[in-house]
KEKE-287793 format. One record per residue: x, y, z of N, C-alpha, C in turn; residue in three letters. Coordinates in steps of 0.05 Angstrom, whole numbers, padded with zeros to 5 digits, always signed. Layout:
KEKE-287793
XYZXYZXYZALA...
//
This chain:
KEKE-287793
-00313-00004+00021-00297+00013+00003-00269+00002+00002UNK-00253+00008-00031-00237+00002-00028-00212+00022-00029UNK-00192+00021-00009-00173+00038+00003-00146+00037-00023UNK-00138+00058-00024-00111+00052-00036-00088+00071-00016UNK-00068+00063-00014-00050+00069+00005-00024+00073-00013UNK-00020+00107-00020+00016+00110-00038+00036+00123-00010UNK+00058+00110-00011+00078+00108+00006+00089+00123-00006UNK+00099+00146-00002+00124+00168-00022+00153+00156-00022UNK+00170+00163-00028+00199+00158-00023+00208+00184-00007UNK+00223+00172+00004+00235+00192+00027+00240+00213+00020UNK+00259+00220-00006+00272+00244-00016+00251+00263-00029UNK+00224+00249-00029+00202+00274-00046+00187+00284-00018UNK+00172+00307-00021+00142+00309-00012+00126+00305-00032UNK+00112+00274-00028+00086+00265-00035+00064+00278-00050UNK+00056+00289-00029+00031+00310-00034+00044+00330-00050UNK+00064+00346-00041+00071+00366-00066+00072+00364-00097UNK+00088+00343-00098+00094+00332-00123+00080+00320-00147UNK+00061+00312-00130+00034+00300-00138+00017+00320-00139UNK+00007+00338-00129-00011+00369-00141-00002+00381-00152UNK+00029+00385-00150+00043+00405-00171+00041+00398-00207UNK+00035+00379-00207+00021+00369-00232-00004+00354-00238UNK-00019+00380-00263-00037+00380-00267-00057+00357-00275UNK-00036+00335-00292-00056+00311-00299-00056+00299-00269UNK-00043+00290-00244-00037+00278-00230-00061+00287-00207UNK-00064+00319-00208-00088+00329-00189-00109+00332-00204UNK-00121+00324-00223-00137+00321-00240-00150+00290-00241UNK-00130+00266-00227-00140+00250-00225-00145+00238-00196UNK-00137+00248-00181-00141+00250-00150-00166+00279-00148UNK-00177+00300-00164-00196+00312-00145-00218+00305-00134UNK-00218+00278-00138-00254+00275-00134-00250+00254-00102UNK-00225+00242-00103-00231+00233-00082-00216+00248-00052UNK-00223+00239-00033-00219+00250-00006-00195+00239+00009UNK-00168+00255+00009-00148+00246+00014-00144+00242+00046UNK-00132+00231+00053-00104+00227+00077-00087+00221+00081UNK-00078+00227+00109-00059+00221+00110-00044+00207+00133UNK-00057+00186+00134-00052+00167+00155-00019+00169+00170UNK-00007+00160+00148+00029+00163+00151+00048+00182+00149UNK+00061+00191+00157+00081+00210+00143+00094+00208+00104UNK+00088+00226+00098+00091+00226+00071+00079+00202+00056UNK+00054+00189+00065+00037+00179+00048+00009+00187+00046UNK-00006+00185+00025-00024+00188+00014-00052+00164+00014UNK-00082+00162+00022-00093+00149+00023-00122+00161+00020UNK-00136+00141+00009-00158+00144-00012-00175+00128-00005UNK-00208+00126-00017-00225+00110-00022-00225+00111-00053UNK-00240+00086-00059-00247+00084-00090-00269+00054-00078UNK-00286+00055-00093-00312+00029-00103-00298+00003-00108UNK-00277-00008-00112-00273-00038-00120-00242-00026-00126UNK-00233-00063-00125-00206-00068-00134-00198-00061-00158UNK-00214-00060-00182-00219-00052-00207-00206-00021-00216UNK-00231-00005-00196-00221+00032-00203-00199+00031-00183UNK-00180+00016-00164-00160+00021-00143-00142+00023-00168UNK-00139-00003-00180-00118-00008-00193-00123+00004-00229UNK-00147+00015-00232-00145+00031-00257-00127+00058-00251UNK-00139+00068-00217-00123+00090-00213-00100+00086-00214UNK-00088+00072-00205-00055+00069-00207-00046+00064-00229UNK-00060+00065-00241-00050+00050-00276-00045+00083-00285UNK-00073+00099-00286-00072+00125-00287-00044+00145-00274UNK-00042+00140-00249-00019+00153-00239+00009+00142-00241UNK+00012+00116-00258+00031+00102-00258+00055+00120-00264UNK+00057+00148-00286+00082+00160-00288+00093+00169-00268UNK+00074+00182-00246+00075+00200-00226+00087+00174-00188UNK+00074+00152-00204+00090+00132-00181+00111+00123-00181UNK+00112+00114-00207+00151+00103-00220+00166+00126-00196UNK+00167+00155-00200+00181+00168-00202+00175+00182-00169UNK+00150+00178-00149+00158+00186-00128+00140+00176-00104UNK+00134+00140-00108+00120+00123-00094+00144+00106-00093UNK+00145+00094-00063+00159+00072-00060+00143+00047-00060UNK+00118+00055-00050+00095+00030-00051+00068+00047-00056UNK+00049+00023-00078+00021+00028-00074+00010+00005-00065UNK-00010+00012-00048-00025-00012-00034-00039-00007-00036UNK-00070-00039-00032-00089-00033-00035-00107-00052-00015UNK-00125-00038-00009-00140-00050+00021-00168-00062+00009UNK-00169-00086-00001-00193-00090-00001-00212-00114+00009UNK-00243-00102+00031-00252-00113+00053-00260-00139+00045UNK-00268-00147+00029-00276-00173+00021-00254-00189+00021UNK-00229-00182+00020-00201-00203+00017-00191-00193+00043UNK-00197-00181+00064-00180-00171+00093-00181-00142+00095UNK-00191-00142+00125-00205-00127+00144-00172-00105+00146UNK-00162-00112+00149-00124-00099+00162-00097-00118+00134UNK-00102-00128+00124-00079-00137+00111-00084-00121+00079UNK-00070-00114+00075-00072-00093+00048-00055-00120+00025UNK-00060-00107+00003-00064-00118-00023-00022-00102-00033UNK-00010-00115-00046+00014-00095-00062-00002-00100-00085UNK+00008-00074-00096-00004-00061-00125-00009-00090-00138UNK+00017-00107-00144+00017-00125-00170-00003-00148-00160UNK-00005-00156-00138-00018-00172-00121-00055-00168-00127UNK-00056-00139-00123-00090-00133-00136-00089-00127-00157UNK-00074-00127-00173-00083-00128-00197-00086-00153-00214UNK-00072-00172-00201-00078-00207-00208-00109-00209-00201UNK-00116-00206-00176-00137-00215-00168-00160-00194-00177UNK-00150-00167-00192-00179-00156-00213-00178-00172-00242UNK-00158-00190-00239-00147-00198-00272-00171-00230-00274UNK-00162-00237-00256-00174-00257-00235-00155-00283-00249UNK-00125-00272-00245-00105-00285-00248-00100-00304-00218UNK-00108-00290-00196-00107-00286-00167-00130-00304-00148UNK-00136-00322-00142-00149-00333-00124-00162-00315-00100UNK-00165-00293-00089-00166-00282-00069-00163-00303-00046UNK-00172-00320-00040-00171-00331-00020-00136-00347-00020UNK-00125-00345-00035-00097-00351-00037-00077-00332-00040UNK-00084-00305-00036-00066-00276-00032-00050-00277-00002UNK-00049-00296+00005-00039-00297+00041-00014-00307+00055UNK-00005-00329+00042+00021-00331+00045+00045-00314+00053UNK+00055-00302+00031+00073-00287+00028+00070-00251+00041UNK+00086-00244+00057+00078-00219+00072+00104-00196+00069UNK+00095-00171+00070+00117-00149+00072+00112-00133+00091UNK+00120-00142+00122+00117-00130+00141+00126-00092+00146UNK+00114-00071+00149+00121-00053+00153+00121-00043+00189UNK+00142-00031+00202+00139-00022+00230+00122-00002+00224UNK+00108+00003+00245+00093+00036+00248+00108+00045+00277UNK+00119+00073+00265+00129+00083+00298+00111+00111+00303UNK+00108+00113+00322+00096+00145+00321+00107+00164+00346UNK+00112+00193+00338+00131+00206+00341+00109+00226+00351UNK+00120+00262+00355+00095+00278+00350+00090+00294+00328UNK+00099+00274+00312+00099+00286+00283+00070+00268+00271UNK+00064+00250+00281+00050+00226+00273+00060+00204+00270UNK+00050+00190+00248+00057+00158+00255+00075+00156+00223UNK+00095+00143+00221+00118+00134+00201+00122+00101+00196UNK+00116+00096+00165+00122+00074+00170+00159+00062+00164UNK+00162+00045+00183+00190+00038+00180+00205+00010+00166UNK+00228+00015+00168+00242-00024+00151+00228-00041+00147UNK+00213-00037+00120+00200-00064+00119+00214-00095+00124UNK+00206-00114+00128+00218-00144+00124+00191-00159+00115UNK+00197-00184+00104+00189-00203+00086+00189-00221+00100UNK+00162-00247+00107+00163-00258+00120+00135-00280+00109UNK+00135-00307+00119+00114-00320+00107+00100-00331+00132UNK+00071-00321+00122+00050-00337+00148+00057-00367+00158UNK+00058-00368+00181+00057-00387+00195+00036-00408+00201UNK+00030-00436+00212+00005-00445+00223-00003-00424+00244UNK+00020-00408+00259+00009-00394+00280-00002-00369+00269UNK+00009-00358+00252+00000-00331+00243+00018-00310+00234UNK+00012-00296+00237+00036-00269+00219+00063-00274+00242UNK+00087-00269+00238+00106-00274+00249+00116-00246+00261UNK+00124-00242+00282+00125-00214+00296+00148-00202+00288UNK+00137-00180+00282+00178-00153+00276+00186-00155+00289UNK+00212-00158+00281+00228-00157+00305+00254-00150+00292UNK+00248-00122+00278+00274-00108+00272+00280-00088+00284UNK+00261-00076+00302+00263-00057+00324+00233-00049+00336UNK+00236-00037+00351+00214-00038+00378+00191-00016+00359UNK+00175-00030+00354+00148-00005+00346+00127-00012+00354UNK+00101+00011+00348+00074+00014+00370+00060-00001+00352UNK+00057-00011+00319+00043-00031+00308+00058-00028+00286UNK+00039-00053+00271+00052-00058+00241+00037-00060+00216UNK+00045-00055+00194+00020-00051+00169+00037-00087+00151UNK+00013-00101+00151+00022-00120+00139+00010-00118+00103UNK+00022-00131+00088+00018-00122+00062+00028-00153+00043UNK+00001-00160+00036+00001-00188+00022+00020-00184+00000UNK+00031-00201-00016+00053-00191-00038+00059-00221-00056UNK+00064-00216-00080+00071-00230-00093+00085-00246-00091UNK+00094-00281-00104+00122-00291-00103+00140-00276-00112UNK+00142-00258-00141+00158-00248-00146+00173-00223-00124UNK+00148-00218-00119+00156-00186-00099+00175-00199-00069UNK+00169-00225-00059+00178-00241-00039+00206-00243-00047UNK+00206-00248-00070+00234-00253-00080+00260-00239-00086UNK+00242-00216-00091+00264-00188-00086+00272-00176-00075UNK
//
């Protein structure tokens, strides 16, 4: 299955904002939410295809209170998630899948007893050795997240 992962922005609650309107919980009822992170949201959906139709679908409702959508899908990596624009090349089949790897947007995960938060992202490019370690402050793991040149660039 394929995962989609919406990151809220700090200044909303997520989930509120997103049920409090009707087209927005109308297109999330069918699937089975969580909530892995603090103020994010996470899903199943069948393929890279309906991940990124959904987000196309909720795209008003993300502009305005997603900092990131991601997308996890197993056939392209087990733990490395997809950025929105990144799977949607590779449903376009603009995208090589096997060439989505380079370029990375490291997130900290800290966890508190509130649960787990993700923190400062940084930008960083695979190595011969491998993903390159955070080291913007001390955390219990990290969400890596494949990303575009353009997105690398910004």
């Amino acid at each position: 299955m394929t995962r989609v992962l919406l990151v809220g922005s700090e200044e909303v609650d997520l989930r509120a904002e997103l049920f409090s309107r009707e087209t927005a919980r109308d297109a999330l009822a069918t699937y089975q939410l969580r909530e892995p992170y603090q103020n994010c949201l996470e899903l199943e959906t069948i393929s890279v295809g309906s991940a990124t139709s959904l987000l196309n679908d909720l795209n008003w409702y993300l502009v305005r209170f997603v900092d990131e959508a991601l997308v996890l899908e197993p056939s392209i990596s087990d733990d490395e998630w997809l950025s929105r624009n990144l799977a949607a090349q590779v449903r376009d089949g603009d995208r090589n899948p096997a060439e989505t790897d380079p370029l990375l947007k490291m997130y900290g995960v800290e966890k508190d007893e509130f649960g787990k938060e993700l923190v400062e992202p940084m930008y960083v490019a695979r190595t011969v050795d491998g993903v390159p370690e955070y080291d913007l402050r001390d955390v219990d793991e990290t969400l890596v997240v494949r990303v575009t040149d353009e997105e690398f660039r910004s």
